[in-house]
N, C-alpha and C positions, 0 to 999 in steps of 0.2 A: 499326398501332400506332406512336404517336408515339416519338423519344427520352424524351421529359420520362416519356411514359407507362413505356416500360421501364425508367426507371430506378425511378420509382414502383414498379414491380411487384419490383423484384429488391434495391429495400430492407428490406423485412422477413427474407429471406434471410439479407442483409448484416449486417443487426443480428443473427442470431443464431448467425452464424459469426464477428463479431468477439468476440460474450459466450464461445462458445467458447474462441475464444482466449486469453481471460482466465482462464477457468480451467486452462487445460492449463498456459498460459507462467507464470503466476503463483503458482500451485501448484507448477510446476519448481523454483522459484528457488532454494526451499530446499535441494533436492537441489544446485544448481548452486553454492550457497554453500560447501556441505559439501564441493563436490568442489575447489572454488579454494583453503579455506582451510588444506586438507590440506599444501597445500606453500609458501604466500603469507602473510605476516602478514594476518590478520583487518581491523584499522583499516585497514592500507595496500592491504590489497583493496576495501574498500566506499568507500574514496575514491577509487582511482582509477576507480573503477565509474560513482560522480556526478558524477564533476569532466569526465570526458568527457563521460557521455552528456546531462549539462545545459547543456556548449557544443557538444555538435551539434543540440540541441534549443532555446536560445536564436533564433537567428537566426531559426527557423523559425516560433518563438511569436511573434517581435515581425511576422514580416511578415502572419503570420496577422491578429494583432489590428490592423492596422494596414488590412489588408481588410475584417474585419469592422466595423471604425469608418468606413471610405470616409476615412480620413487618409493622412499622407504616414509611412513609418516612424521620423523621427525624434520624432514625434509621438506612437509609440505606444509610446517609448521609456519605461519606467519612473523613478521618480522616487526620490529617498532616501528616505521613507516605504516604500514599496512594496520597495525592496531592503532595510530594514531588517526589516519584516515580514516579507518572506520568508526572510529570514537565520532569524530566531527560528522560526519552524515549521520549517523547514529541518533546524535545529540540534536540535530535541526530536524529528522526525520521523525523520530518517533519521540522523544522527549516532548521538543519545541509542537511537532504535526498529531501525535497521537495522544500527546499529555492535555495540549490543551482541547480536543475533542474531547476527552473523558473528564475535564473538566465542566467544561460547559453543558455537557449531557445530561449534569444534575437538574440543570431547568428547563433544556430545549429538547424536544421530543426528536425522538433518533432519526426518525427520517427527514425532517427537517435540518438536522447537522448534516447527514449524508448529503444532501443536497448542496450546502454550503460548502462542503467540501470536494466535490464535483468542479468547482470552480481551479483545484489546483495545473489543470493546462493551460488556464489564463495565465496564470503567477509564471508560470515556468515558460510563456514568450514573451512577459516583461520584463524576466531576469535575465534571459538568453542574449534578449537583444545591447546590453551593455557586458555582457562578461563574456560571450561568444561571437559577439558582432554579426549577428546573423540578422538579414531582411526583414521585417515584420509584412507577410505579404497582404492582401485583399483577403483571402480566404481569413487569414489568422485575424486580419482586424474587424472584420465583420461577424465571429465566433467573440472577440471579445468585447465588440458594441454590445453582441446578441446578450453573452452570457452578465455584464452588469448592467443590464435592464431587467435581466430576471432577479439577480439580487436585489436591486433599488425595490424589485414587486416585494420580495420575500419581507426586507425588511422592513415596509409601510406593513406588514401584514400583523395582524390581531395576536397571530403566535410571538411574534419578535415584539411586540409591545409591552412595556415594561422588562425585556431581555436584552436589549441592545447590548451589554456588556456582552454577553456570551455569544450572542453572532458575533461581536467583534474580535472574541476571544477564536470562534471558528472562521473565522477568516482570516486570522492572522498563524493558526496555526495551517493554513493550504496555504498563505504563504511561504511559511518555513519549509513548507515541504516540497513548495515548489523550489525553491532557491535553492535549500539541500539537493534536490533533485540534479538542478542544473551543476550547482559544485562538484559532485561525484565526479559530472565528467572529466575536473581538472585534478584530481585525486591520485596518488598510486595505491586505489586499493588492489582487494585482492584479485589475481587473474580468475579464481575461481568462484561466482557469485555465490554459490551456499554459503565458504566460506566470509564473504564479505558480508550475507545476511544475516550469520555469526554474531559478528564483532558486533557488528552497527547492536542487536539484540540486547546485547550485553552490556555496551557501554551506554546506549541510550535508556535500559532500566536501570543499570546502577544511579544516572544521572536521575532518572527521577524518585528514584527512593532517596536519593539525598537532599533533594528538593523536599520531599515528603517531611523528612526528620527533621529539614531546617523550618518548615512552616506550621511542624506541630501536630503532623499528623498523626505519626505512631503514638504519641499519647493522649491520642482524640479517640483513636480507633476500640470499641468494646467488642473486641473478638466473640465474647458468647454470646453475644447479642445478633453477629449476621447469620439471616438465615440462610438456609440450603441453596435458594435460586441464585442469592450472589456466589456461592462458593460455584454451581453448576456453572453457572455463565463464565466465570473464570477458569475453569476446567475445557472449558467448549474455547475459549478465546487461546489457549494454550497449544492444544490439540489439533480439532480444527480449523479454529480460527488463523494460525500461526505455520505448527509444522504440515497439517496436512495440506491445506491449498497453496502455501509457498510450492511445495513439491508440486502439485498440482499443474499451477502455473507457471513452472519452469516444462514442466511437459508438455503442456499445451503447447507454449512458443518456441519449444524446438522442433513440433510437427504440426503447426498451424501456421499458414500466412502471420504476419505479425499485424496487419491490418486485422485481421481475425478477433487474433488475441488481446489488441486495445478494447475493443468494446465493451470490454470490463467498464472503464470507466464511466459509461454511459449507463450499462446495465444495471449495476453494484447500488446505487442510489433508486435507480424503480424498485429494486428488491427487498429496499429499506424501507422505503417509505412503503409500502405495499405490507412487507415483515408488522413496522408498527400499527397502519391501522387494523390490522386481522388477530395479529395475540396482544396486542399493548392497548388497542384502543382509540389510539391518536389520532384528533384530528385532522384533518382535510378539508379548508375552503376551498372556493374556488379559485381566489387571486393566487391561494400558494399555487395550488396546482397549476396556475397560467404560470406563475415564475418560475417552479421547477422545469417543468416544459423548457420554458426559455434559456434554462440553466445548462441542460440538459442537450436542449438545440445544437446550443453554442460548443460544446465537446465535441458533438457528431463532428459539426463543420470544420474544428480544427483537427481532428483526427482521420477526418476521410482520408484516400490515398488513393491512386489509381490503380484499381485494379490486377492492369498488368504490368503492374512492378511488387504487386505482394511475392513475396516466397518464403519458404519455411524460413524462421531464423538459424537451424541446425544447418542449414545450407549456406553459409559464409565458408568462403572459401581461406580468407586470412584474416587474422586474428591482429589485432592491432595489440601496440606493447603493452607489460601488466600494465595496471593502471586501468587505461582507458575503459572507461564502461559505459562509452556509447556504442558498443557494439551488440550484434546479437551472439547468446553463447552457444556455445560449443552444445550436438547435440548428446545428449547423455548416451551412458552405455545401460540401455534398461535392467531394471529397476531403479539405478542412480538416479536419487532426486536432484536437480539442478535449481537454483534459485536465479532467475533473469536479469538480465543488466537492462539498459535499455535500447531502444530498435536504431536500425543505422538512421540517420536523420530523420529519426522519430522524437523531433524537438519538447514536444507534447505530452507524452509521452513517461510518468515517473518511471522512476528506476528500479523503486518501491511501490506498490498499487495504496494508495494516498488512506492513510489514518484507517488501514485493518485491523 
């Protein structure tokens, strides 16, 4: 047996020990959220969280892309366009979608946010259907009758009583994230998605450390006062949370169905809620547990797909112009990490995996 052969042979393996990893590390997060924001301001945690992990992920994208064009790096250096675009998805994705989950985290137990935020496929065929004029079919409206009946359960529920600000604060940041989602696609970011999960990293923590500074945080914060578990969880949300399952998940979906590879979003929330109640503690009735269900239903049904039209995302054959990033990318040259755009009318679908 050749190299080239075993490598052939031990990439389907690969792919589906990276999709693993996506769900365990990504599904953590919200536990790891929960446990930084306990003693860190919230804005000044999920920024310092992007602001790092999108300059040690920068260089990395540009050399990347810079291989996979056969150019020199200063060449595959981004341009004002492209750093503006990504500024703006950035700023609604993880600012507006990640900031205000680690805000509300302070009171809402993390697997009931993850659950809340489960609902971002909903948001992203309400936004679709006015700014891409796209059908709202039977399937997609009965995944979103399904999915707010489980919210309406969630929020009559014992945990969201006396919290209503903060579900409202997590569901308006799966908004942002849906709509940012949907905007990308009119975007010219960058052709190359690590590079584009770059910027967004970058400009989306710079925005919320400015947030931070303007609301008082940094002279709220008693640095010798947090202990070790928040500085860990923000070590884990940098690392793994961030550069390792990004990479992850750009492997997966360039050798897995992309039907495959959605089911993140369904999974990512049991692993949460499951994560809190085993190390955190956190409750579970049973009304939630009916509405997560129902939350949860509701994704499956809009993200099902017919089987025989799954196919690798690496397997596009044409690449639509930079910009567009409703496509699937390009398959990496392994080891190259690739960060994912999102599936060819995989409406549902974020561009981003919603508030990691």
């Amino acid at each position: 047996m050749t190299n080239d052969t075993a490598v052939e042979a031990r990439r389907p393996v690969l792919s589906w020990i990276a999709l693993a990893v996506v769900y365990v590390v990504w599904g953590s997060t919200y536990l790891a959220i929960r446990v930084g924001v306990g003693h860190m301001p919230p804005l000044l945690f999920a920024g310092i969280r992007y602001v790092v992990a999108g300059a040690l992920l920068y260089p990395i994208a540009v050399r990347v892309t810079a291989r996979s064009r056969g150019s020199s790096r200063g060449s595959a250096r981004p341009g004002v366009r492209a750093w503006l675009a990504g500024a703006a998805v950035g700023i609604l994705l993880l600012s507006g979608g990640n900031g205000g989950v680690s805000f509300a985290e302070r009171t809402l137990p993390s697997g009931f946010s993850a659950v809340l935020v489960a609902t971002v496929p909903l948001w992203m065929i309400v936004f679709a259907w006015p700014m891409q004029h796209q059908h709202v079919t039977w399937r997609s409206a009965a995944g979103l009758v399904l999915g707010l009946a489980g919210v309406a359960i969630l929020v009559g529920s014992g945990t969201a009583s006396g919290h209503i600000s903060s579900v409202i604060i997590v569901l308006a940041a799966a908004a942002a994230w849906g709509f940012g989602s949907v905007l990308s696609h009119r975007l010219p970011l960058p052709g190359h998605a690590l590079l584009a999960a770059a910027i967004e990293m970058l400009a989306g923590g710079v925005a919320l450390l400015a947030v931070a500074a303007g609301t008082g945080e940094f002279s709220h914060v008693q640095w010798s006062s947090i202990p070790a578990a928040s500085w860990i969880a923000l070590a884990y949300l940098i690392g793994p949370g961030s550069i390792l399952a990004f990479t992850a998940y750009g492997y997966a979906l360039s050798h897995l169905p992309v039907t495959t590879v959605s089911t993140y979003a369904y999974v990512n929330p049991v692993v949460a809620v499951l994560g809190g109640i085993v190390i955190l503690g956190e409750p579970l009735t049973w009304r939630e547990g009916v509405g997560a269900a129902l939350v949860v239903g509701s994704v499956v049904i809009i993200l099902h797909r017919s089987r025989s039209a799954e196919r690798p995302a690496g397997a596009a054959e044409h690449a639509p112009p930079e910009g567009q990033t409703d496509q699937a990318p390009p398959a990496p040259d392994p080891p190259a990490p690739a960060f994912p755009a999102a599936a060819p009318s995989d409406t549902a679908t974020p561009r981003m995996p919603a508030a990691t």
